[in-house]
C-alpha positions as CSV (number, residue, x, y, z in Angstrom):
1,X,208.1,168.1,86.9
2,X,210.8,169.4,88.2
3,X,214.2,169.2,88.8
4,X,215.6,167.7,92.0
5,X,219.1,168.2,93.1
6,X,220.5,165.6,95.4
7,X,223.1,163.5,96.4
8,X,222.8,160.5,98.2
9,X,226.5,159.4,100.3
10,X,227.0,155.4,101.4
11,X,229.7,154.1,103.6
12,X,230.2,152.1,100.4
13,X,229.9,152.6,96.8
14,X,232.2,151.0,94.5
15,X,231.9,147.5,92.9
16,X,234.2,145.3,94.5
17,X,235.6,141.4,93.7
18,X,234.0,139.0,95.7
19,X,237.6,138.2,96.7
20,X,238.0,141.5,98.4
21,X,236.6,141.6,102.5
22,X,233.6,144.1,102.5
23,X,234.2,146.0,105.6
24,X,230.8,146.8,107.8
25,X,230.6,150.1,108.9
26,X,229.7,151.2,113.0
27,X,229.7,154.4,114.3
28,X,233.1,154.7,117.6
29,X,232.0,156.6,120.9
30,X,233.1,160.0,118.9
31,X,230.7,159.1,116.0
32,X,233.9,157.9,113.8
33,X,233.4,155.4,111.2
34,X,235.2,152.7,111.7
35,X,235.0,149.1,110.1
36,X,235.1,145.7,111.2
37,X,234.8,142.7,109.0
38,X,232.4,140.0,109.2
39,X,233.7,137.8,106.2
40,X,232.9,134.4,109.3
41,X,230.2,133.2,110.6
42,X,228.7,136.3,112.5
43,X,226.2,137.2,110.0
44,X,224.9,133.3,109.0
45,X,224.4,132.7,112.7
46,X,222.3,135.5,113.5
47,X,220.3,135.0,110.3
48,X,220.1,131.2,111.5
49,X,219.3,131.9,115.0
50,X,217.7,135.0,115.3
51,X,216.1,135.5,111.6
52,X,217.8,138.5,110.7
53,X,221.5,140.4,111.2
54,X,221.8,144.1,111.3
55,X,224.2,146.0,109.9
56,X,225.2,149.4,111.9
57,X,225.1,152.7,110.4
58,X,226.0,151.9,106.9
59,X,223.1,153.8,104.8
60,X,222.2,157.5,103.9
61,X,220.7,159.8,106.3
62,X,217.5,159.8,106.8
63,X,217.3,163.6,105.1
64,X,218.9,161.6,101.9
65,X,216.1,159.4,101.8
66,X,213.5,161.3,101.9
67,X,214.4,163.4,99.1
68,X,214.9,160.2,97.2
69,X,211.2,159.5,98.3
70,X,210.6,163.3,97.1
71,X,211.8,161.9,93.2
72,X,209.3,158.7,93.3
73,X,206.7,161.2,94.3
74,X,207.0,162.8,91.0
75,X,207.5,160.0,88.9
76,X,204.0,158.7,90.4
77,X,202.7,162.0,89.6
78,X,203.8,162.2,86.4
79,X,202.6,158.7,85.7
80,X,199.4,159.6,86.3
81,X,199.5,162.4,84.1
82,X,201.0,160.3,81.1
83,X,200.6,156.6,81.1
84,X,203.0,156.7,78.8
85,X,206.4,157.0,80.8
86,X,204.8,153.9,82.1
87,X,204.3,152.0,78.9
88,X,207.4,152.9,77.6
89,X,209.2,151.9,80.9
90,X,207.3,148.2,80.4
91,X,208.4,148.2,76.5
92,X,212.1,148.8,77.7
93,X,211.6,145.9,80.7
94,X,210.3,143.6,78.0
95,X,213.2,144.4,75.4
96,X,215.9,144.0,77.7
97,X,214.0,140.8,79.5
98,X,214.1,139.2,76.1
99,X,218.4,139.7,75.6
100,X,220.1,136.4,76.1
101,X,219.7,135.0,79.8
102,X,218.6,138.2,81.3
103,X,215.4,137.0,82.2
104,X,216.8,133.9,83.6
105,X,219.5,135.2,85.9
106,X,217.3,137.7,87.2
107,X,214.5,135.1,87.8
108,X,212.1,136.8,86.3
109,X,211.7,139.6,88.3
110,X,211.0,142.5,86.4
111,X,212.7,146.0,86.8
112,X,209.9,148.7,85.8
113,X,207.4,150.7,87.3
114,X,203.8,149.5,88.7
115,X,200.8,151.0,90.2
116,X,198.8,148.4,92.1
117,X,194.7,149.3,93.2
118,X,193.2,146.3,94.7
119,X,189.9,146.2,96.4
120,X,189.2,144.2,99.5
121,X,185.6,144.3,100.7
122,X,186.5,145.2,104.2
123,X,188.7,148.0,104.0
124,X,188.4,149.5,100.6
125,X,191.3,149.8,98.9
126,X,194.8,148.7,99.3
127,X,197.2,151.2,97.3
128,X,200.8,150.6,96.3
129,X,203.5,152.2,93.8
130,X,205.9,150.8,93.1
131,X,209.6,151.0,91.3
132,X,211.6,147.7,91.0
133,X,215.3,148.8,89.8
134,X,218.2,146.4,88.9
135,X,221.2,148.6,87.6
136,X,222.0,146.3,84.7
137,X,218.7,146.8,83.0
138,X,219.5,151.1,83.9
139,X,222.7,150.2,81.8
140,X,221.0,148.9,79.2
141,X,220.7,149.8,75.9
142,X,216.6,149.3,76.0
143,X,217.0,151.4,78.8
144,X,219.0,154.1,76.9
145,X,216.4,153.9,73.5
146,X,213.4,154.5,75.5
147,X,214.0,157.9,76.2
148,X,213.1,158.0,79.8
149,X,216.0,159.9,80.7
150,X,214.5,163.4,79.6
151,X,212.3,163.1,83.0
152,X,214.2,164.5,85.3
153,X,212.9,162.6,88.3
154,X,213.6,159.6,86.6
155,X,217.1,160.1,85.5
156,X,218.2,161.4,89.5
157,X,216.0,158.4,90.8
158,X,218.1,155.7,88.4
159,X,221.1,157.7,89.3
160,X,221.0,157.4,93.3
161,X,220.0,153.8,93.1
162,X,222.6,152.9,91.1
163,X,225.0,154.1,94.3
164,X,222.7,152.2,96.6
165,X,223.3,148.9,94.5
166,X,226.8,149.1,95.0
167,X,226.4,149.4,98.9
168,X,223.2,146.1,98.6
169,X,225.9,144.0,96.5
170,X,228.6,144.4,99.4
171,X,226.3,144.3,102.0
172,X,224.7,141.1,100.3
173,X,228.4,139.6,99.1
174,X,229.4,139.5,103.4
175,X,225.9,137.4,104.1
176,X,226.7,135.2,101.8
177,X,230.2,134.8,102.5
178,X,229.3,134.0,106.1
179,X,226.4,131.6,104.6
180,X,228.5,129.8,102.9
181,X,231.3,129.7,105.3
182,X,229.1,127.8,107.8
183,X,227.1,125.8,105.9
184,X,228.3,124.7,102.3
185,X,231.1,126.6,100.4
186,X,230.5,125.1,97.3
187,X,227.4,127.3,96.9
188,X,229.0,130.4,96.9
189,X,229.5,130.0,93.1
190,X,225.7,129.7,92.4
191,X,225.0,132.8,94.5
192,X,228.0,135.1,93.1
193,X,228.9,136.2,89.6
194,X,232.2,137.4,89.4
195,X,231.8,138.8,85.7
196,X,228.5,139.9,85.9
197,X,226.8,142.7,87.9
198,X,224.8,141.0,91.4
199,X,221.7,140.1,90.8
200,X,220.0,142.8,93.0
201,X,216.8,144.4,93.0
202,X,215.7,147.6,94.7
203,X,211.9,148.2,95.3
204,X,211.3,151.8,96.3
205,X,207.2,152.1,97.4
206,X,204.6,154.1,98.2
207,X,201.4,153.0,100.5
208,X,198.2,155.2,101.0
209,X,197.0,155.5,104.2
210,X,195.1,152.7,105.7
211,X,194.5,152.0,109.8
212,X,192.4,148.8,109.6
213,X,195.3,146.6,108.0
214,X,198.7,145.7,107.8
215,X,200.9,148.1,105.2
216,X,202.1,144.6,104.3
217,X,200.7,140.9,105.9
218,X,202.8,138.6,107.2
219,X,204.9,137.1,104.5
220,X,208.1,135.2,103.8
221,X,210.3,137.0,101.1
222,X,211.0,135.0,97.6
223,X,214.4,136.2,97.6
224,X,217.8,134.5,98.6
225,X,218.1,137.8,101.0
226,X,216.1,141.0,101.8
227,X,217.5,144.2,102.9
228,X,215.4,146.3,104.8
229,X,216.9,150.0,104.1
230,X,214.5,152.6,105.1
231,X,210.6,153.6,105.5
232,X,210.0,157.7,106.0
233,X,208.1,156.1,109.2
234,X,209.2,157.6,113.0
235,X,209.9,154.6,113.8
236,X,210.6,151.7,112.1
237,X,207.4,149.7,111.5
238,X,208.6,146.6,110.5
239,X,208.0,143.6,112.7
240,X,210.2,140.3,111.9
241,X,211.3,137.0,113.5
242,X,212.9,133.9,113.3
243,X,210.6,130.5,111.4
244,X,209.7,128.2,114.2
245,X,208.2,124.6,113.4
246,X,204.7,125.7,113.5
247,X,202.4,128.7,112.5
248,X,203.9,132.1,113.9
249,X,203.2,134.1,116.9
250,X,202.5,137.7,115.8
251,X,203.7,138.2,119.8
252,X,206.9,136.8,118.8
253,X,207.8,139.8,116.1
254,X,209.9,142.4,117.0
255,X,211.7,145.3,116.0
256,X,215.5,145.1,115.6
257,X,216.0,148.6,115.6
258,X,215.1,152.4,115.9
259,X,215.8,155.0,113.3
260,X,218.6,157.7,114.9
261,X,216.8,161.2,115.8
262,X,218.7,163.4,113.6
263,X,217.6,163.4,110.2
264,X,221.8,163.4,109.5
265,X,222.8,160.4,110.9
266,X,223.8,157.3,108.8
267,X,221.2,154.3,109.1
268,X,220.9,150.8,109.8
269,X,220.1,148.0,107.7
270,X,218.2,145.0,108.4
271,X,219.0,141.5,106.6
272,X,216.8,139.1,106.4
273,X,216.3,135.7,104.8
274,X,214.0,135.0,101.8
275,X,213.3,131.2,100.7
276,X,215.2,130.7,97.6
277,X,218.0,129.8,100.0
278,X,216.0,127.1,101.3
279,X,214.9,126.4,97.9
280,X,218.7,126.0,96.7
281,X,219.6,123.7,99.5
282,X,220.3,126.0,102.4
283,X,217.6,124.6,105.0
284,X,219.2,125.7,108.1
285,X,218.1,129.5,106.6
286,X,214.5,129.5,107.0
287,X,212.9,132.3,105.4
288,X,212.4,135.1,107.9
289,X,208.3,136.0,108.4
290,X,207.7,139.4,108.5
291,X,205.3,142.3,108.4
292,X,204.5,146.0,108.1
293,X,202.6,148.2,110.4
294,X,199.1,150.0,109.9
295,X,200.1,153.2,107.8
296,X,197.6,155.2,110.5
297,X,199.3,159.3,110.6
298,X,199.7,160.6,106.7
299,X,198.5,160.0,103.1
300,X,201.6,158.2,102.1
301,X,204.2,155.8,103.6
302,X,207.4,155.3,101.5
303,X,209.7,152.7,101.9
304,X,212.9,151.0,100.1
305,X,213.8,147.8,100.2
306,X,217.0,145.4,98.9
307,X,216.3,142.0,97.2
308,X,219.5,139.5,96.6
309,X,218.1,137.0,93.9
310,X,219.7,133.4,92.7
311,X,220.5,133.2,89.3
312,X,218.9,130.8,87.0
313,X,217.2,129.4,90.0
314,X,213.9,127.5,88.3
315,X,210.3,127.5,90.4
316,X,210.3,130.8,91.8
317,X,207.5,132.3,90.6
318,X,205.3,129.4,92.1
319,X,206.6,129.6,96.0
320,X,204.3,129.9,98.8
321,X,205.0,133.4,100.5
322,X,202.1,133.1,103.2
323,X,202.9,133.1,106.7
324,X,200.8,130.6,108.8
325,X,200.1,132.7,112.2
326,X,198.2,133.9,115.4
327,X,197.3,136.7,116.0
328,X,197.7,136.6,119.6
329,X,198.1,140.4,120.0
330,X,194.5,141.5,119.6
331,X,195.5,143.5,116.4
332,X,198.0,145.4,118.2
333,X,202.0,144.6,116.9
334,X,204.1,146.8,119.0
């Protein structure tokens, strides 16, 4: 294993208040940042109307990315050279897990690392790695005893995520401003710690190659809010929509946007809705069903993805995330 050198450059990435205005980022006619705030209604009315809201040009380059991709290669291979980087990630999950109300603020979604091999009797097998990171548990002193550090993908991997939670949390703090703002602003104090760090979660994966399915079925997320960041696709393979009464049209999914050519150029984010703000009262946010093309043209797709969790939020673990639907497409989603 070894070492990587690599930097990974947001629009944003220091903590903020959730007093301050988070400025959104879009690219001027002479590719010039500029920033525009969005602290209203913009962003709950998209998410309410359309399913999801997109954020310009606010993430890494593509090029960033993929050598953060390069990093969680190497941690998989090490993995499964050593189960033990593995173990002791779990034992260090567990130990923090167990410190005060950690477990219950995060909902008990685990940070750690998991390999996944699960056989279905029509296509073989379905293969995901995965990495689920929250920054406080990186900050924490299980995290420091456990030695993991020493690995050098695994100390740059913890280090460039920690940036990209400080970009989510902003990103996350204007939805739910704007949530708030047009439905109920009395719950803005069960989605947002002021003393604590956001309850974020960043999922970095790895699918093997399969043509016959979906990388991921149709599914609602059990978060508050997704952020979709990045997949080392061409083009993004993500297919998404708004929840209607009835079962979902696979017809009806589209694609909100396209990756820029240059392997330079800052990226989009997509935000959409999970159903633990249905579950805390917000029913004019349906969640937001979703899926994830075929991986058909390499060994390997990678993508990473943002989850905004509610705090001490009870039931979660039981919530349906199936999506009733048609596939009215004849397999094809374009």
């Amino acid at each position: 294993m070894g070492g990587r050198s690599m930097t990974m450059t947001f629009t944003s990435s220091r903590p903020r208040t959730a007093s301050e205005t988070w400025p959104v980022a879009f690219l001027d006619r002479e590719n010039r940042i500029r920033y525009e705030s969005t602290t209203g209604t913009v962003i709950a009315t998209a998410l309410r109307d359309r399913g999801y809201f997109v954020f310009k040009s606010v993430l890494a380059s593509r090029r960033d990315f993929v050598n953060c991709y390069l990093l969680f290669d190497e941690l998989c291979n090490a993995v499964s050279h050593d189960r033990s980087i593995a173990d002791r990630l779990y034992a260090a999950v567990q130990e923090w897990q167990a410190e005060g109300d950690i477990a219950r603020y995060f909902c008990g979604v685990p940070a750690g690392f998991k390999t996944r091999n699960d056989r279905d009797g029509s296509s073989g097998h379905r293969f995901k790695d995965y990495l689920q990171y929250t920054l406080a548990f990186a900050q924490s002193n299980a995290f420091r005893r456990s030695g993991l550090q020493s690995f050098p993908c695994v100390a740059q991997l913890y280090e460039s995520l920690a940036e990209l939670h400080f970009t989510c949390s902003g990103l996350f703090t204007q939805a739910i401003k704007s949530i708030c703002n047009l439905a109920n602003q009395s719950l803005y104090s069960r989605l947002v710690y002021d003393d604590r760090l956001a309850p974020v979660v960043i999922k970095v994966l790895r699918y093997r190659r399969n043509p016959l399915r979906w990388a991921t079925d149709p599914h609602f997320d059990k978060s508050a809010l997704s952020l979709i960041i990045h997949s080392d696709d061409e083009e993004f393979s993500v297919r998404l929509g708004a929840q209607g009464s009835g079962a979902i049209r696979l017809s009806e999914l589209r694609s909100p946007i396209s990756y820029p050519k240059s392997p330079v150029d800052p990226n989009d984010a997509v935000l959409i809705t999970g159903l633990c703000l249905r579950e805390m009262g917000l029913g004019e946010f349906p969640p937001s069903p979703h899926l994830v093309l075929p991986v058909t043209d390499r060994p390997f797709r990678h993508s990473i993805v943002a989850f905004y969790l509610v705090p001490y939020l009870r039931g979660t673990d039981i919530l349906r995330t199936t999506v009733n639907f048609i596939n009215d497409v004849d397999g094809r989603i374009t």
